[in-house]
N, C-alpha and C positions, 0 to 999 in steps of 0.2 A: 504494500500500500504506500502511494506518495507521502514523502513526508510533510508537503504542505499539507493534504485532507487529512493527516496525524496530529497535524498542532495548528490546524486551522483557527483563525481568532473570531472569539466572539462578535456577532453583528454589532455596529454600532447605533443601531435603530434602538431606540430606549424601552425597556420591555414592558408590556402592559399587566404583568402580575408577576408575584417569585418567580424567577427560574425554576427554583427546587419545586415549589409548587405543582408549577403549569409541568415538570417533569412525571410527576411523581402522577400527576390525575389519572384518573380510567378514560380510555379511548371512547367514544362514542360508536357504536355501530350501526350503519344506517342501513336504510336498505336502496333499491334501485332511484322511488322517485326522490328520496330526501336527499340522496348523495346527488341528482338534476339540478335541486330543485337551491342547495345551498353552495352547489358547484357553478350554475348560470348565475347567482346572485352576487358572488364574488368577482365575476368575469368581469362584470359588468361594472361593478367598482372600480378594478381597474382599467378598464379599457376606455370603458366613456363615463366618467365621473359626473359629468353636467345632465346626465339621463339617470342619473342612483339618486335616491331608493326606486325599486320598481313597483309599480302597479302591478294587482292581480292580472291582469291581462295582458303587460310587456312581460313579468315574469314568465308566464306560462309560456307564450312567443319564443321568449330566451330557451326554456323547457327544449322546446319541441324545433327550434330551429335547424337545417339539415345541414349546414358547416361546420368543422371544429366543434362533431359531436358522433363520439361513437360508442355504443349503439344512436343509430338515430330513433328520438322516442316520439311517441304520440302521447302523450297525457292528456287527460280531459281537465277542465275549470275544478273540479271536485277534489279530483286527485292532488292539483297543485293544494286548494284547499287543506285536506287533511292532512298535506308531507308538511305546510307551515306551521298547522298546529301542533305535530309532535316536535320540531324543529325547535317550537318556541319553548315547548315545555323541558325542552335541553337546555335552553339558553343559546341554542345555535342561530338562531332566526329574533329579531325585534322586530317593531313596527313602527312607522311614523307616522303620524297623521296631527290635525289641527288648525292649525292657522297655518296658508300657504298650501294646506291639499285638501281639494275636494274629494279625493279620496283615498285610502291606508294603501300607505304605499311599506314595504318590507325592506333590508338591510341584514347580511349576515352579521354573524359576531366569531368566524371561524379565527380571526386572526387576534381577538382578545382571550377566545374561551381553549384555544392552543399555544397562545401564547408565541405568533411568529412572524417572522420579517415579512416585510414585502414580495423577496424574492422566495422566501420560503411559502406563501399563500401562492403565487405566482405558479410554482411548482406544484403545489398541493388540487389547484384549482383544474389546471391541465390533466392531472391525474384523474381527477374524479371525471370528469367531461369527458376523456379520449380513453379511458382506459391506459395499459400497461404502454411506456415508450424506455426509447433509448437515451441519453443526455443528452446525445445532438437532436434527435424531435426534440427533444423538450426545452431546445435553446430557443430551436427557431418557432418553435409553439408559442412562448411565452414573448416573443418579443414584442408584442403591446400593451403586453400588462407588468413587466419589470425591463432592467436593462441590468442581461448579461453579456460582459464583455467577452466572453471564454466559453467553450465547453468546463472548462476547470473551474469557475464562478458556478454552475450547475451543477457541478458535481459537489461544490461547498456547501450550495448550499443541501443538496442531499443529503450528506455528512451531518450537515445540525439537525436535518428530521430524522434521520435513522440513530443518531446518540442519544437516544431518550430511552429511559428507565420503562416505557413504551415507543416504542420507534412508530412513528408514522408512514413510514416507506419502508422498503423491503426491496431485495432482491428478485429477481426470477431466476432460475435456472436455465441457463443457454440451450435453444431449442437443436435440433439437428439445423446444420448451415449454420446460425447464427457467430458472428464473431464479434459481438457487442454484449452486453449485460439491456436487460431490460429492468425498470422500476416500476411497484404500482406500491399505491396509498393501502393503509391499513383500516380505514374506515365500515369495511364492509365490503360483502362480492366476493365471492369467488370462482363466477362462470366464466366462461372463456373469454368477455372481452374485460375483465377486469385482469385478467392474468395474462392474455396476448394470447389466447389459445395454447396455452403451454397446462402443463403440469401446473399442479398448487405452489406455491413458493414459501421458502422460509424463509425465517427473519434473520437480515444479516448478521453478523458478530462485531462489526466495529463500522468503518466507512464504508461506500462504496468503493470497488476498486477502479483506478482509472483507466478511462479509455482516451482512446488515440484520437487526438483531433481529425486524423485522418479515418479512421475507423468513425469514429461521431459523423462526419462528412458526409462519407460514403452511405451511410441507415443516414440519413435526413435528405438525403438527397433522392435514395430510392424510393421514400414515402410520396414525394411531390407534392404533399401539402403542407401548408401552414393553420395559424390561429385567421 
């Protein structure tokens, strides 16, 4: 393992609860539409900040859009419906409404109630949305909603959701062909597109290990798409 992802330095984003805390909490797990449902709501935070909080209606929209969403889903009003209200009763989902909205509009709280960077939601967000990728997809995934300079910036910050006394990401096990490591979220899912169609995965033992810019290249390039 590189020694920079070994003594990688803490984010300088200022944390919004204990470290040891936010370490030490139980992972939430969700199921298909609440990992949609708190996945498109983050996106959207960062990608178009002057459109957050969403409407039951942009939400759902966000839901069921057919880009930069794999599986693509069909959710009904109902369904977004009932994924907010267990969401809220996690503390993963607020509301806003009052003066300035005619009507509740929603906002996650993934990044206060995990306790993570930008780049680290950035990461997390992609995950829930596309299922399992490589750190080159998920450079060029994420580049509207954080700014990684590197495949190696992506791999750090992996390294801080996977060193957690519950790791948030995880490993996959290299499928036949593959010469890249794949990553998916811990949150929930374990059918094939939360895993890449592979085998179940287990939780890494320390960082991830690194891959080749050139390796990263080559898998982001073969996907042909982006966020």
């Amino acid at each position: 393992m590189d020694s920079q992802l070994r003594h990688c330095p803490i984010r300088a984003e200022a944390p919004s609860c204990s470290r040891t805390a936010c370490l030490s909490m139980t992972l939430p797990t969700l199921d298909a539409v609440e990992r949609r449902v708190v996945g498109a709501l983050a996106e959207k935070a960062l990608a178009t900040p002057d459109q957050y909080p969403l409407s039951l209606n942009a939400l759902r929209a966000a839901c069921n859009q057919k880009s930069a969403r794999d599986p693509v889903m069909s959710v009904s009003e109902r369904e977004v419906t009932d994924a907010i209200q267990r969401l809220q009763r996690r503390g993963l989902v607020g509301t806003t409404s009052g003066s300035g909205h005619r009507v509740s509009k929603f906002r996650h709280n993934l990044d206060r109630g995990l306790d993570l960077s930008r780049r680290e939601l950035a990461i997390l967000t992609v995950l829930l949305l596309r299922g399992a990728q490589t750190s080159g997809e998920l450079r060029q995934r994420t580049a509207r909603l954080a700014d990684f300079a590197s495949v190696e910036g992506v791999e750090e910050a992996l390294w801080m959701l996977a060193d957690r006394d519950q790791p948030i990401v995880r490993t996959l096990p290299r499928g036949s062909g593959q010469s890249t490591d794949r990553y998916t979220h811990q949150l929930g899912g374990t059918d094939g597109h939360e895993t890449g169609g592979h085998q179940e995965a287990s939780s890494p033992t320390g960082a991830p290990p690194v891959v080749s810019s050139e390796d990263a290249s080559a898998s982001a390039s073969s996907t042909g798409t982006g966020m």
